[in-house]
MITIDO-625059 format. One record per residue (C-alpha): residue number from 1; chain; x, y, z. Coordinates in pm, 1 decimal. Example, Ala and Ser with C-alpha at 12.3 -4.5 7.8 and 13.67 -1.06 7.14 Angstrom:
1_A_1230.0_-450.0_780.0
2_A_1367.0_-106.0_714.0
//
This chain:
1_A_-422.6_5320.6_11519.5
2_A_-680.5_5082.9_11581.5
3_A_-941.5_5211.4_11300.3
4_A_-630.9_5171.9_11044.4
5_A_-581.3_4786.7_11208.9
6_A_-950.0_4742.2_11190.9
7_A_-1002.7_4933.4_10896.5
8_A_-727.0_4679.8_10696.6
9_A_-874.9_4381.0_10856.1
10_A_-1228.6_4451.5_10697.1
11_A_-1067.1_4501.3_10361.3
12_A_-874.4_4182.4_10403.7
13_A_-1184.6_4026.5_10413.3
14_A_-1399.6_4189.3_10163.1
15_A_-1103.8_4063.1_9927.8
16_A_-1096.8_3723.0_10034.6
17_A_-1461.9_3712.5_10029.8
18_A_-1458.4_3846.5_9646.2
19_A_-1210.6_3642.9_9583.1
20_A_-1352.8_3334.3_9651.5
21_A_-1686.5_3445.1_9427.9
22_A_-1466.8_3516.0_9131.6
23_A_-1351.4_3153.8_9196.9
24_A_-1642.7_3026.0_9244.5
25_A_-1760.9_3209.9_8927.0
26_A_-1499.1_3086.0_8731.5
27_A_-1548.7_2771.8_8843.6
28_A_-1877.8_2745.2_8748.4
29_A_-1801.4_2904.9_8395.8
30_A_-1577.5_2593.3_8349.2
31_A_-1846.5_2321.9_8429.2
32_A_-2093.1_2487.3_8217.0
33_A_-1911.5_2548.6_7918.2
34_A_-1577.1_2237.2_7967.0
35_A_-1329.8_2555.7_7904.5
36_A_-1066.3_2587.3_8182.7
37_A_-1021.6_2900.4_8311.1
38_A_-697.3_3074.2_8472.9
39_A_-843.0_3194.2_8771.1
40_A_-1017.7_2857.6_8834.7
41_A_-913.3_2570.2_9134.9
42_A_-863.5_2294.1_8889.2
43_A_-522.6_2182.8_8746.5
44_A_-401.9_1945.0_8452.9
45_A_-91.9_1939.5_8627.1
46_A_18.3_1595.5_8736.2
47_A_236.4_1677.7_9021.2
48_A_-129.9_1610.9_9248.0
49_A_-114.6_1250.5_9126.6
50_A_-172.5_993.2_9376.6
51_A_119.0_687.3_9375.0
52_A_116.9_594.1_9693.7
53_A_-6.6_253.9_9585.0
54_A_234.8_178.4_9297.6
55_A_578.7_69.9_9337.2
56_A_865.4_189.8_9121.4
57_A_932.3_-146.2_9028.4
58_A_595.6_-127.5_8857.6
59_A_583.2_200.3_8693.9
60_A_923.7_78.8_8526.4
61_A_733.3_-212.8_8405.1
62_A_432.5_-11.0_8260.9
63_A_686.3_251.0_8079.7
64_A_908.7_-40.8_7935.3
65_A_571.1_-144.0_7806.8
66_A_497.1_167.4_7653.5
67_A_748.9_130.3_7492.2
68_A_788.7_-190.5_7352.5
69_A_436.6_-165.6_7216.8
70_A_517.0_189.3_7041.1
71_A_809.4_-15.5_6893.6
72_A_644.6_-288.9_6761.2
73_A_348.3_-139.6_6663.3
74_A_548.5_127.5_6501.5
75_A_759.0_-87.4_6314.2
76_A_508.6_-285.6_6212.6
77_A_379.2_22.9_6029.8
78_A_697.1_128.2_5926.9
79_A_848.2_-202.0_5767.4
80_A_487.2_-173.4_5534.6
81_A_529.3_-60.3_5135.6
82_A_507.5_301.3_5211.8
83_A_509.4_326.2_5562.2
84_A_753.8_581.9_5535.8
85_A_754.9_734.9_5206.5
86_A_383.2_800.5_5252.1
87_A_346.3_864.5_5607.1
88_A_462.4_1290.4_5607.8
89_A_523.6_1231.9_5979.2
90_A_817.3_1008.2_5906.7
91_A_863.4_1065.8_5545.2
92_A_1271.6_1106.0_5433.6
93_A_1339.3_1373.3_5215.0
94_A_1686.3_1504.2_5091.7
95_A_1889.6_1636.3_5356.7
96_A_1833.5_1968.6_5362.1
97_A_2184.1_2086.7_5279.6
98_A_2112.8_1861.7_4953.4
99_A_1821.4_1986.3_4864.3
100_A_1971.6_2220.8_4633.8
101_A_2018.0_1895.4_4466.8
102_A_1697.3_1839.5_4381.3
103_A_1610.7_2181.5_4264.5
104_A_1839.4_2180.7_4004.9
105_A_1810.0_1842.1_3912.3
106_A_1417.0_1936.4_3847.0
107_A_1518.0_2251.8_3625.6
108_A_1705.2_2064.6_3423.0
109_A_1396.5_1815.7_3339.7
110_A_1518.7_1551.7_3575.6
111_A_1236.0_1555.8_3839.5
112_A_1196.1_1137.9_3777.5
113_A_1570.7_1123.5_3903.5
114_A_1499.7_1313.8_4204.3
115_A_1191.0_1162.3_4271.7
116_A_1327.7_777.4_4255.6
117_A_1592.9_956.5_4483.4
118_A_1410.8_1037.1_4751.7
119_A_1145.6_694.9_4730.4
120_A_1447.2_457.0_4733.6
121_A_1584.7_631.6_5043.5
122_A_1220.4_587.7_5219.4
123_A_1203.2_252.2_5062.2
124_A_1556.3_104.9_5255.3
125_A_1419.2_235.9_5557.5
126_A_1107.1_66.8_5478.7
127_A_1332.0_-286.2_5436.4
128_A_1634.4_-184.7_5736.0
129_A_1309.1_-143.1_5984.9
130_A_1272.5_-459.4_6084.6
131_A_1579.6_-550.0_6186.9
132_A_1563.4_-263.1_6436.4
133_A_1298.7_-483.2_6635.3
134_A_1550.3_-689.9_6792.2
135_A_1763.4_-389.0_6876.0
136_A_1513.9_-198.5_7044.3
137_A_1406.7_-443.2_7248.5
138_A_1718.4_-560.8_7400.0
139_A_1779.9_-178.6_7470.4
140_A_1452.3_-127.4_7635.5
141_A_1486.2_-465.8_7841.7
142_A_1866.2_-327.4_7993.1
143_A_1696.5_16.3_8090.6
144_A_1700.3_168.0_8430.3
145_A_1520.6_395.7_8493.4
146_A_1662.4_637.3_8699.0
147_A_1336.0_764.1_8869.0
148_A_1064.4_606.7_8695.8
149_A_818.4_821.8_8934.8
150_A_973.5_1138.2_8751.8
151_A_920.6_1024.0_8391.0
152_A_549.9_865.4_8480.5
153_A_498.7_1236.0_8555.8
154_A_693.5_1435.8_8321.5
155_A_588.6_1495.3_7958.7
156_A_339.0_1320.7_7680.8
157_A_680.2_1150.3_7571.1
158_A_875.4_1128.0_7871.5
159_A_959.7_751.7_7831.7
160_A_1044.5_783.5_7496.2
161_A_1259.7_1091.4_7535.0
162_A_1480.6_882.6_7792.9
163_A_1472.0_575.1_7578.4
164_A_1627.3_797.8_7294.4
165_A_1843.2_983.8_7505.7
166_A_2000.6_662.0_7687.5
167_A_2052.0_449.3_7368.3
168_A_2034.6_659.7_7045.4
169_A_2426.2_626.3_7005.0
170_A_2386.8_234.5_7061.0
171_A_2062.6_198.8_6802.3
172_A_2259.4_398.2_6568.3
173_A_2576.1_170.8_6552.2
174_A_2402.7_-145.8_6487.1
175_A_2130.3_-30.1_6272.8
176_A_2376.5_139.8_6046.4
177_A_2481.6_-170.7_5906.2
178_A_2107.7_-277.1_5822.4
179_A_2069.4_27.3_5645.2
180_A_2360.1_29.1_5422.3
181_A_2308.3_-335.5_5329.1
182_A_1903.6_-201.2_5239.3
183_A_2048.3_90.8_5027.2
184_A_2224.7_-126.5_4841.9
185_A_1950.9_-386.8_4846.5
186_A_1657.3_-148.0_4679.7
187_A_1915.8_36.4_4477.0
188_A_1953.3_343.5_4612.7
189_A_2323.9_351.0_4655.4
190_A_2282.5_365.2_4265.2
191_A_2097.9_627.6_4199.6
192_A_2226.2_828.7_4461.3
193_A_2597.1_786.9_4224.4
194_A_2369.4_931.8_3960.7
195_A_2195.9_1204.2_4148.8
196_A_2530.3_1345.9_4237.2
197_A_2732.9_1293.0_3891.7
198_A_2436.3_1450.3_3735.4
199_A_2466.4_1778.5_3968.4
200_A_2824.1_1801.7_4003.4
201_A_2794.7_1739.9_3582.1
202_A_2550.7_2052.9_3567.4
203_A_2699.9_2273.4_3802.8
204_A_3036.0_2212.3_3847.3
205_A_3040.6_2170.8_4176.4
206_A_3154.8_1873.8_4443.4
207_A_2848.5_1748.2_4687.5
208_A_2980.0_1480.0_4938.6
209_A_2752.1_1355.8_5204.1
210_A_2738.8_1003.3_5419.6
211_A_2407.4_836.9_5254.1
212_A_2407.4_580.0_5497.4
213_A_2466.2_800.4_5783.6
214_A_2129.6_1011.7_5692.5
215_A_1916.8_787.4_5623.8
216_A_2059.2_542.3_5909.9
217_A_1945.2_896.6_6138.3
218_A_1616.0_987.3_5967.2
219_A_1511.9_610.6_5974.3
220_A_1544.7_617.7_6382.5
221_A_1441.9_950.1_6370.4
222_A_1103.9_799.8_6253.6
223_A_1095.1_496.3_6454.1
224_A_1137.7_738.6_6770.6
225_A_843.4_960.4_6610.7
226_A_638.4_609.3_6630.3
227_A_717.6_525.6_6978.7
228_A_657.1_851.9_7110.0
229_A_294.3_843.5_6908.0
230_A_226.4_539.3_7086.5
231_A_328.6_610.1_7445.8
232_A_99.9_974.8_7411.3
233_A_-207.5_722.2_7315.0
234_A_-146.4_484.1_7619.5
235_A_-115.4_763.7_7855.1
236_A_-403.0_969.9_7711.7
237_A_-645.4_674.9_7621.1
238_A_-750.5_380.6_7821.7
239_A_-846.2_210.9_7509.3
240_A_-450.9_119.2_7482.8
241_A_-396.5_29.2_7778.9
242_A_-404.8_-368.8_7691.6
243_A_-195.7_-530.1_8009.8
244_A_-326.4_-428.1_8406.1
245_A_3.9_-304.5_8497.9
246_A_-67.9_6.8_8203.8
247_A_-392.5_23.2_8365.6
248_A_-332.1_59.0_8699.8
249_A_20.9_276.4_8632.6
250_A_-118.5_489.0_8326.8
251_A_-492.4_499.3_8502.7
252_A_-352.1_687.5_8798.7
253_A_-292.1_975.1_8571.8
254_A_-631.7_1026.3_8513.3
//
């Protein structure tokens, strides 16, 4: 009984022992070459993150930040000629249910028709942007965050996810009107009328969709894209970090 006990104990150790060399190996594979291995001691994970010396008072400061930047740097972009009809990140097409649309619009020769279709759209979005400043804003200043530890920690987005979650429904009520009184603005409204006539005319059937509503979603939708771009930079890149409190919240990550 005691060789078995003794007998176990020895292997025990023998695979301890080459365990720790294959760490040790891979660990050394991973400094020499910069590719992280599964087998090796080193994490990306954040939950080893050190914020002993940050309050939460702060970190809510440093994601409200975040996020005001990624809004006004995003709108900025946004509100420019083309910022959304020639960014593809962003870029509204025809709802996808009305795409059909389109496609038979273009095989009956009127590809221009579509085409001024789908620019307008981008182009009242372009104009409705930068009213949504002002809404943002207000919506990121009344935020709580819940645990602002949690979201510091979470996901490349984290920050923006919550913004979007906590005030889409708000953001989308009072940008609606913006964009309706943009679609009529640029025209769209118009050739929208025509679009449809034109493909109910040719096919004989009935399309009915909520213009505003769409493009009121897909314009957000974009803005949100921007946001989220901008928070991944700050937490990724000290180059963005342009106040202390990002440096000393955001720098703790890395």
């Amino acid at each position: 009984m005691k060789k078995i006990i003794l007998s176990a104990g020895i292997l025990l150790l023998t695979l301890n022992a080459n365990a720790q060399k294959l760490s040790d190996i891979l660990g050394e594979v991973e400094k020499a070459t910069g590719i992280k291995t599964s087998g090796s001691n080193s994490s990306s994970s954040n939950s080893n993150v050190d914020l002993s010396g940050l309050s939460s008072g702060e970190i809510s400061t440093a994601l409200k930040q975040a996020l005001n930047i990624g809004v006004e740097e995003g709108i900025d972009q946004l509100s420019a000629e083309d910022g959304y009809f020639k960014n593809e990140m962003v870029k509204i097409l025809m709802p996808e249910e009305l795409r059909k649309v389109e496609n038979v619009l273009r095989s009956f020769g009127l590809s221009k028709l579509a085409d001024e279709g789908v620019k307008l759209f981008n182009r009242a979005a372009e104009d409705a942007v930068t009213e949504a400043a002002p809404i943002f804003a207000d919506a990121i200043t009344s935020m709580t965050f819940d645990d602002a530890k949690s979201i510091l920690l979470s996901g490349e987005n984290a920050a923006t996810a919550y913004l979007e979650d906590k005030t889409s429904v708000q953001l989308f009520n009072a940008f609606e009107p913006k964009v309706q009184a943009s679609l009529g603005k640029v025209g769209a409204d118009k050739v929208w009328n025509k679009l449809i006539t034109n493909y109910n005319m040719f096919t004989g059937q009935t399309v009915t969709t909520d213009l505003n509503q769409y493009v009121t979603e897909e314009a957000l939708d974009g803005v949100f894209k921007m946001v989220a771009d901008k928070e991944s930079g700050i937490r990724n890149n000290a180059v963005f970090r342009t106040t202390s409190v990002l440096q000393d919240v955001f720098g703790a990550l890395d």
